[in-house]
C-alpha positions as CSV (number, residue, x, y, z in Angstrom):
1,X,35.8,19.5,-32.6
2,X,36.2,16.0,-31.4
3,X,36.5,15.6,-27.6
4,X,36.7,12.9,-24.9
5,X,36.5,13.1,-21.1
6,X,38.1,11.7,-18.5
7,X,38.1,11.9,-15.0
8,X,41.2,13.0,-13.2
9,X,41.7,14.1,-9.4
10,X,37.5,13.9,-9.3
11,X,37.6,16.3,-12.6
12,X,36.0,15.9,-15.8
13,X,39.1,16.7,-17.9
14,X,38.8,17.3,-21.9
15,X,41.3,15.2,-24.2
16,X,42.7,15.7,-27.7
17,X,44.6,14.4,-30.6
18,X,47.2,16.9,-32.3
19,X,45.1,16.9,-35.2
20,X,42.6,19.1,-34.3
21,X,42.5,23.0,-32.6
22,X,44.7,22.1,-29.9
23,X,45.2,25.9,-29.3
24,X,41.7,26.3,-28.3
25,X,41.4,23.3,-26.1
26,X,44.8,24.7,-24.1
27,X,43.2,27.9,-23.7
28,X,40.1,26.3,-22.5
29,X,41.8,24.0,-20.0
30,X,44.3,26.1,-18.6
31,X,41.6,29.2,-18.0
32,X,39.8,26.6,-16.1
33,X,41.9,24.3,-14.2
34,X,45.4,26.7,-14.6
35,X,47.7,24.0,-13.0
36,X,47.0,21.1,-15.3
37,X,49.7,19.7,-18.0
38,X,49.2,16.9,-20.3
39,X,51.0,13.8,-21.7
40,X,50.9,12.3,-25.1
41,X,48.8,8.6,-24.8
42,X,48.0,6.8,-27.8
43,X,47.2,10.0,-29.5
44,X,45.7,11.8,-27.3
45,X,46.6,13.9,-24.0
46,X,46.5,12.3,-20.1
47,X,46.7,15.6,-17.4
48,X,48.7,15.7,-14.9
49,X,48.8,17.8,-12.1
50,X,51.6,20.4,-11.7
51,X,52.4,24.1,-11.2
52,X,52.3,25.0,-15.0
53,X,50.5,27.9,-16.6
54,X,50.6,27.9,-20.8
55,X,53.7,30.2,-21.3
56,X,52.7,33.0,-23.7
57,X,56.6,33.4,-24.8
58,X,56.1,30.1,-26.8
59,X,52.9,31.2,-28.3
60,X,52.3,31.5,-32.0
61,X,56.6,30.7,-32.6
62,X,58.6,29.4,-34.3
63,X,61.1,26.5,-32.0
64,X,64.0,24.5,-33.2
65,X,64.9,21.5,-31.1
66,X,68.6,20.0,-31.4
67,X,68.9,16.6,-30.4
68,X,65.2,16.0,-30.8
69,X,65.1,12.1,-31.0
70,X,66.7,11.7,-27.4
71,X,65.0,11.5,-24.0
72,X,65.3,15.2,-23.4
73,X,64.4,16.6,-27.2
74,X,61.3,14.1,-27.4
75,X,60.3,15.4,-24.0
76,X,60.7,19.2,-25.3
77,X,58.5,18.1,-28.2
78,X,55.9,17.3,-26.3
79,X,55.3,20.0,-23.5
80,X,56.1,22.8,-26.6
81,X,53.3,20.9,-28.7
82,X,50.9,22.4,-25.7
83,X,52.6,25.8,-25.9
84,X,50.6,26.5,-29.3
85,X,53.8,27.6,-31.4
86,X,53.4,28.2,-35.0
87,X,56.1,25.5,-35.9
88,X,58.3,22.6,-34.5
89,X,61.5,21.8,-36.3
90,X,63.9,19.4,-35.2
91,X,67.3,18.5,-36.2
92,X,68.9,14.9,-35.7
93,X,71.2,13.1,-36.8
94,X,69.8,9.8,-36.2
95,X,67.5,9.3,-39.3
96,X,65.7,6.0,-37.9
97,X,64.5,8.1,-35.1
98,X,63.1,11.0,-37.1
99,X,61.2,8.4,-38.9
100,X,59.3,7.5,-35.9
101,X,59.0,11.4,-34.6
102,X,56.8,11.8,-37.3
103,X,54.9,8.9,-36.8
104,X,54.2,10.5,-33.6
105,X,54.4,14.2,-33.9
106,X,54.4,15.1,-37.8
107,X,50.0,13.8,-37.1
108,X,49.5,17.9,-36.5
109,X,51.7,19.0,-39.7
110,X,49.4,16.4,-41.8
111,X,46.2,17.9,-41.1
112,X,48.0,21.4,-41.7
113,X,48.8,20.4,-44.7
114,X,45.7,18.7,-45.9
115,X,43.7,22.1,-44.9
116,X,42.1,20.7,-42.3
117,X,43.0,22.2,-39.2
118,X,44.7,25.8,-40.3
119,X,45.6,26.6,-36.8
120,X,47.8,23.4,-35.6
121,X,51.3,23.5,-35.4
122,X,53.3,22.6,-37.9
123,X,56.3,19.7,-37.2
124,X,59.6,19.4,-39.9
125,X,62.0,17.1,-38.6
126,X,65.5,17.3,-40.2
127,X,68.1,15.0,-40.9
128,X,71.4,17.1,-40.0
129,X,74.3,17.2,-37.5
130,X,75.0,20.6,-35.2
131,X,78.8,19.8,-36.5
132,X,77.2,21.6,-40.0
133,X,77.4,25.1,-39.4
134,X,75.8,26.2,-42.8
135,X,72.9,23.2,-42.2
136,X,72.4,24.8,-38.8
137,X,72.5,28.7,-39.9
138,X,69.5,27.6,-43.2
139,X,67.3,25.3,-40.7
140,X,67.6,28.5,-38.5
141,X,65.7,30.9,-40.8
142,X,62.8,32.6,-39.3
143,X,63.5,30.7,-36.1
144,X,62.5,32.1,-32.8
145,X,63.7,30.3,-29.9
146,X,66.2,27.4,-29.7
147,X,66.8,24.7,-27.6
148,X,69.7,23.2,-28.0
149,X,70.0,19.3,-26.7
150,X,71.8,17.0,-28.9
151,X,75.3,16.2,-27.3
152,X,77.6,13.1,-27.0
153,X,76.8,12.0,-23.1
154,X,78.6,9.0,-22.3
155,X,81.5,9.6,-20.3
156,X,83.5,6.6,-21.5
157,X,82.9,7.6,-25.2
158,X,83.9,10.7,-24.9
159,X,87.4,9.5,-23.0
160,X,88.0,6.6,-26.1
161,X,86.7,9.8,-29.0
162,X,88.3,13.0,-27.3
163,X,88.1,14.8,-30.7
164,X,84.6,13.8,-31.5
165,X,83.4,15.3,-28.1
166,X,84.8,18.4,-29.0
167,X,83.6,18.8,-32.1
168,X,80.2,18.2,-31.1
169,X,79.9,19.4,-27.4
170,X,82.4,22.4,-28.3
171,X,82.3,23.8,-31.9
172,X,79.0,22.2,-31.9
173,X,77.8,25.0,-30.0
174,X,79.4,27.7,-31.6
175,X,77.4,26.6,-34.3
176,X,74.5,27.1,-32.6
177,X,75.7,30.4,-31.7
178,X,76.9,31.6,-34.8
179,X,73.6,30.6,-36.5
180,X,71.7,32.1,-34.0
181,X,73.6,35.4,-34.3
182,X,73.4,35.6,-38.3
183,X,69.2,34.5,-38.0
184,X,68.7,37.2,-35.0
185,X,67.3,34.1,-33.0
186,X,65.5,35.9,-29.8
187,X,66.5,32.9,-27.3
188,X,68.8,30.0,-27.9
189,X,68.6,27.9,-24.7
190,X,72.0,25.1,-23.7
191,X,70.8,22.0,-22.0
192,X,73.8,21.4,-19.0
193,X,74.9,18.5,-17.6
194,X,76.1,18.2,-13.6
195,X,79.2,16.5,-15.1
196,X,80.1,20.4,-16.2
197,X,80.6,21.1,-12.4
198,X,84.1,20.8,-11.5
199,X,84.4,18.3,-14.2
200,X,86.6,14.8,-14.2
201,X,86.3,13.6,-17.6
202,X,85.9,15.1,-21.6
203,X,82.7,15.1,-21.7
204,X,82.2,16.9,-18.8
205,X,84.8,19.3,-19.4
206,X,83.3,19.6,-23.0
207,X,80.2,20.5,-21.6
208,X,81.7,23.2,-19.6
209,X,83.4,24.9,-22.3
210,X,79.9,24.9,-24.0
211,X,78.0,26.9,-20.6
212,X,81.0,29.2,-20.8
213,X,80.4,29.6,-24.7
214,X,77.0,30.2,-24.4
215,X,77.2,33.0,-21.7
216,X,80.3,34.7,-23.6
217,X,77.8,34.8,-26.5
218,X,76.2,37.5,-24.6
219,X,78.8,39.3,-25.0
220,X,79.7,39.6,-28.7
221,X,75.9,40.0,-29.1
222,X,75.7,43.6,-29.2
223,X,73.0,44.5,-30.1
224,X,71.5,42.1,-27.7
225,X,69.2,40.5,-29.9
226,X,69.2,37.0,-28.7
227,X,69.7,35.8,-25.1
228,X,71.8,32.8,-24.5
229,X,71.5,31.0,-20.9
230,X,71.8,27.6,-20.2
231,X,70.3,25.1,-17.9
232,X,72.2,22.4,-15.4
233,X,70.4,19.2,-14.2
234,X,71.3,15.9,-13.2
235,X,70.1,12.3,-13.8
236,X,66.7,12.0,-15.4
237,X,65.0,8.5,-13.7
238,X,64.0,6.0,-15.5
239,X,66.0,7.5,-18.8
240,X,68.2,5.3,-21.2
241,X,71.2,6.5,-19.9
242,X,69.8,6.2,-16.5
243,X,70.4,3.4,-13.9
244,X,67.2,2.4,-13.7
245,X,66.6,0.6,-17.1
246,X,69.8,-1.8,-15.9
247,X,67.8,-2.6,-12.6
248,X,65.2,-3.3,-14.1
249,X,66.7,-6.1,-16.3
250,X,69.2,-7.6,-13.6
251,X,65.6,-8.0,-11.3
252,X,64.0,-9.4,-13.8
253,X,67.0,-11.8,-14.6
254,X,67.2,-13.1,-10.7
255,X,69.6,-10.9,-9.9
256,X,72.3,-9.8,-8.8
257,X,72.4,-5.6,-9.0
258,X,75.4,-4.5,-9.7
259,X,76.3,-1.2,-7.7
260,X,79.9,0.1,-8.7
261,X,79.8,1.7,-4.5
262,X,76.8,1.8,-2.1
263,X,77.9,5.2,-0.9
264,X,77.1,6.9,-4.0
265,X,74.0,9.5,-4.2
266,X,72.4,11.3,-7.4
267,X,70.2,14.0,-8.0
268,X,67.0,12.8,-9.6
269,X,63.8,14.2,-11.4
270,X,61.5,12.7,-13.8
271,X,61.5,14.0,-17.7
272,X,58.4,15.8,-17.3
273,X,59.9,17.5,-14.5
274,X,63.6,18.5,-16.1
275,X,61.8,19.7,-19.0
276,X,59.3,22.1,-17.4
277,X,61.6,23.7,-15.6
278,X,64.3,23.8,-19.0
279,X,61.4,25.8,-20.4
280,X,60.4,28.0,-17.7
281,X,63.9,28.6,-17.2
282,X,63.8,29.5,-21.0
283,X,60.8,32.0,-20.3
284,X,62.8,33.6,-17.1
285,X,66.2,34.2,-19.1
286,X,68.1,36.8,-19.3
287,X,71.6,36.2,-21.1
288,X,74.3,34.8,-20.0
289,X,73.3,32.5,-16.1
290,X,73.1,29.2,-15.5
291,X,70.0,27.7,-14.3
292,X,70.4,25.0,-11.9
293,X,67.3,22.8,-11.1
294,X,66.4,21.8,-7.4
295,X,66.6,18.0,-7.4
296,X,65.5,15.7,-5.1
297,X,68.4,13.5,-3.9
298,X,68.8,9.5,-3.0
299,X,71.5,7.0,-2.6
300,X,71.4,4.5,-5.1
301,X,71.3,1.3,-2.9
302,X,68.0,2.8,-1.8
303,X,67.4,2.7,-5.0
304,X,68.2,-0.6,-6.1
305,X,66.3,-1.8,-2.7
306,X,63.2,0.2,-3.5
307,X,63.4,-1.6,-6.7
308,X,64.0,-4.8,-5.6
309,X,60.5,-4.6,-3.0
310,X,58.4,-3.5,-5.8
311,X,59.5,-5.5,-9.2
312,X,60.9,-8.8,-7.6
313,X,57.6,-10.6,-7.0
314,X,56.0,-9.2,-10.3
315,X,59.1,-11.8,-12.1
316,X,58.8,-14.7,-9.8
317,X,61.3,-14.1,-7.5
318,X,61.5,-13.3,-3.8
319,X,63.0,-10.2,-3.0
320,X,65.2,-11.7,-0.5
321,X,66.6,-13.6,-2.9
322,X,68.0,-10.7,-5.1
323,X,71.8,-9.7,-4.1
324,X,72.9,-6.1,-4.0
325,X,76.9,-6.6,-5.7
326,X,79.4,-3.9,-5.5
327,X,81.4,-4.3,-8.4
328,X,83.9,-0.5,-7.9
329,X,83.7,2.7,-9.3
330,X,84.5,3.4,-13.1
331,X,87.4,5.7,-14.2
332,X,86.1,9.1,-13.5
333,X,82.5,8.5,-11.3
334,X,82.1,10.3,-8.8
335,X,80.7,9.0,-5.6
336,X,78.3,11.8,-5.3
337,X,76.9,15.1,-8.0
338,X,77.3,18.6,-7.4
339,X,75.1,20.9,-9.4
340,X,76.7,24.3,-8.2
341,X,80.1,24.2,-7.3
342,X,81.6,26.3,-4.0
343,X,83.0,29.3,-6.5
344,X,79.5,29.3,-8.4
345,X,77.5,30.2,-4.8
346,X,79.2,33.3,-4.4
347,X,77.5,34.6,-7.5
348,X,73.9,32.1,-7.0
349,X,70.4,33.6,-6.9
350,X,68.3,31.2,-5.3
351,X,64.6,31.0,-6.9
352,X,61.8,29.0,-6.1
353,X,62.0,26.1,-8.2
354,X,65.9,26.2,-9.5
355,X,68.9,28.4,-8.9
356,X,70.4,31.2,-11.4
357,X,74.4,31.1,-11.5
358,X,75.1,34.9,-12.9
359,X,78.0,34.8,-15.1
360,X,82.0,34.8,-13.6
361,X,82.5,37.9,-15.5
362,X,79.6,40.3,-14.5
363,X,81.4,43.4,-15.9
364,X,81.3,42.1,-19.3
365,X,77.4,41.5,-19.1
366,X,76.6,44.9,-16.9
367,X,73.6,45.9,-19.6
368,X,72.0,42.9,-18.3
369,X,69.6,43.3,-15.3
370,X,68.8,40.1,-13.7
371,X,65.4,40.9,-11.8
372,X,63.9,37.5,-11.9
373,X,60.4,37.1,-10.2
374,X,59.9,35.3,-6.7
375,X,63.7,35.7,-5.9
376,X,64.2,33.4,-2.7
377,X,67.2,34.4,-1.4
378,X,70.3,36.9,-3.0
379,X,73.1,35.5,-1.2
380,X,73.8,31.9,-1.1
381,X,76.4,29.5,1.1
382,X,76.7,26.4,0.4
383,X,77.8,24.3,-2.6
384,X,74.7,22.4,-4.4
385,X,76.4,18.5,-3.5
386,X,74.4,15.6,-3.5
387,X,76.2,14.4,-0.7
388,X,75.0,17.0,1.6
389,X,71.8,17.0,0.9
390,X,68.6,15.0,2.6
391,X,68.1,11.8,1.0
392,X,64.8,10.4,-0.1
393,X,64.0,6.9,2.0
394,X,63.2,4.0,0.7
395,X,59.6,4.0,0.9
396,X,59.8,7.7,-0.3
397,X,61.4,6.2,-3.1
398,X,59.0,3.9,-4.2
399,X,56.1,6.0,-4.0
400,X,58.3,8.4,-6.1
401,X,58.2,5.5,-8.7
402,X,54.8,4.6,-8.4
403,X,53.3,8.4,-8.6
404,X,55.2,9.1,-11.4
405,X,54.9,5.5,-13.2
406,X,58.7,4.8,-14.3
407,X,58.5,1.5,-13.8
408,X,55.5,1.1,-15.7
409,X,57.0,3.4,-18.6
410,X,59.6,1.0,-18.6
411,X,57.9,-2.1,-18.8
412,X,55.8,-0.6,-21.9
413,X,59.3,0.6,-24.0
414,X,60.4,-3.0,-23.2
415,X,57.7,-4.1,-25.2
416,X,57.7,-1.9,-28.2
């Protein structure tokens, strides 16, 4: 078994390519330093520190990943990878970016193949489209837990191709549904946006209808062989689709950042974070809630300041010199993000690291028994609004960027 070591946190930490025993090593690591995660680097595994045990429910199975080539499914990929399932199959639609998943991943399935590591997970990556119902129910064979993430996202799209979003966002997840049903799937878990609270636009609405799908799946499952429960989180830093990326450009160009209104706030997290908590959110499930992650909160002119002080220099110019424009709202922003709306906190269990939103219809789902571990608090009063919430400084804010490297991420997928 080829190792190397690195020191993290004054720790002499193992690290490991996917094509040899990873099981083994996570055993090993997690027995000894129990909080420690890991991230993909150049083939092999950096740790990170975190609240993150190895979750057995993953162990030895068999996960199908929707959406796989985006920033959320790529993200799944990786944390499951250290979850020792038997198999990895992903299903896309974007055939470029399968190519280069299995440049990355498909390392483990190689050395399966070849006989030379038995034990490492296998990776199939499939070109396919959710909209197939038939493609989804045959890649779902012997499946064991879903995750379902591929969607269409932008708001704007989805307003100029109404139809399209529905056929995806909509009776793409009855596909997933109905496959799931017909393969006796154990957990099929909906990745949420915030966009589905109270919604303004399509794709919003879109995504709505597919929470209120996947909990009403619960229902016609009767023999309750698979759970269906989704998760709900907001804006993922430093993401394509995030603002970051276009801060970073406009710096780089001199300026100026363009803010459509300074009194806007979002919910943030990293992708490491949203992820972890999609797939302990996926280990606590019962059928039929809404998981709603605990986000930290900041204005985004804090943002583009925060920016500004620690990227301006670095491009040769002076961080006085870089304007702050408000150019107005789109169609359909909002000036702030609610998570859980008012009506959803009448039926809200708070937990420690996300909320559980029971389902509307409780009488429907009364064979379900929702006895989640480390319950906070039974009863909550106030809608989850980014507007009410404490907002992160701007120094907070830049160490936020600097502990959890998105700048630097950014500057490396510049350069690819």
């Amino acid at each position: 078994m080829l190792w190397q070591r690195t020191s993290y946190q004054g720790l002499s930490i193992p690290l490991w390519n996917t094509t040899i025993d990873h099981r083994k090593c996570d055993e090993e690591l997690y027995h000894k330093y129990g909080t420690a995660t890991t991230e993909r680097v150049q083939g092999t595994y950096k740790i990170h520190n975190s609240n993150y045990k190895i979750m057995s429910f993953l162990k030895n199975k068999t996960v199908l990943i929707t959406g796989g080539v985006g920033t959320v499914g790529k993200e799944l990929i990786r944390q499951i990878f250290q979850h020792n399932p038997k198999e990895i199959r992903v299903i896309d639609n974007n055939e470029s970016g399968l190519f280069f998943l299995e440049e990355e991943f498909g390392e483990a399935y190689r050395a399966y193949a070849l006989g030379e590591n038995p034990t490492a997970t296998m990776f199939n990556s499939y070109i396919g489209d959710i909209r197939d119902g038939r493609k989804l129910t045959q890649k779902m064979e012997n499946v064991d837990v879903v995750f379902h993430a591929a969607a269409l996202k932008h708001v704007i799209l989805c307003e100029r191709s109404p139809f399209d979003a529905v056929q995806t966002n909509i009776i793409g997840v009855k596909n997933i549904i109905s496959a799931a049903m017909n393969n006796r799937v154990e957990k099929v878990i909906f990745t949420s946006s915030d966009k589905a609270v109270n919604p303004t636009s399509v794709m919003g609405t879109s995504k709505l209808m597919g929470e209120r799908l996947i909990s009403a799946a619960n229902s016609l499952n009767r023999e309750g062989e698979t759970v269906f429960s989704s998760t709900r989180f907001g804006n993922v830093i430093g993401s394509r689709g995030s603002v970051v990326p276009i801060f970073y450009n406009q710096i780089k160009s001199g300026g100026p950042i363009t803010l459509t209104d300074r009194r806007m706030t979002r919910f943030v997290m990293t992708i490491e974070e949203s992820v972890k908590l999609v797939l302990k959110a996926a280990e606590m499930a019962k059928g039929g809630e809404v998981f709603v992650t605990k986000m930290r909160v900041m204005k985004i002119d804090d943002l583009a300041s925060a920016m500004i002080d620690l990227l301006a220099e670095s491009f040769g110019h002076k961080p006085e010199s870089i304007e702050i424009k408000e150019i107005g709202s789109k169609p359909g922003e909002k000036l702030y993000e609610e998570l859980m709306s008012e009506e959803e906190t009448r039926r809200t269990i708070e937990l420690e690291e996300m909320f559980s939103v029971m389902p509307a219809f409780r009488g429907v789902y009364k064979n379900i028994s929702y006895d989640y571990p480390g319950i906070v608090r039974e009863k909550i009063s106030n809608a989850y609004v980014s507007e009410n919430a404490e907002f992160m400084s701007v120094d907070q804010i830049k160490q936020y960027l600097t502990d959890h490297q998105i700048l630097q991420n950014l500057e490396k997928s510049t350069q690819l």
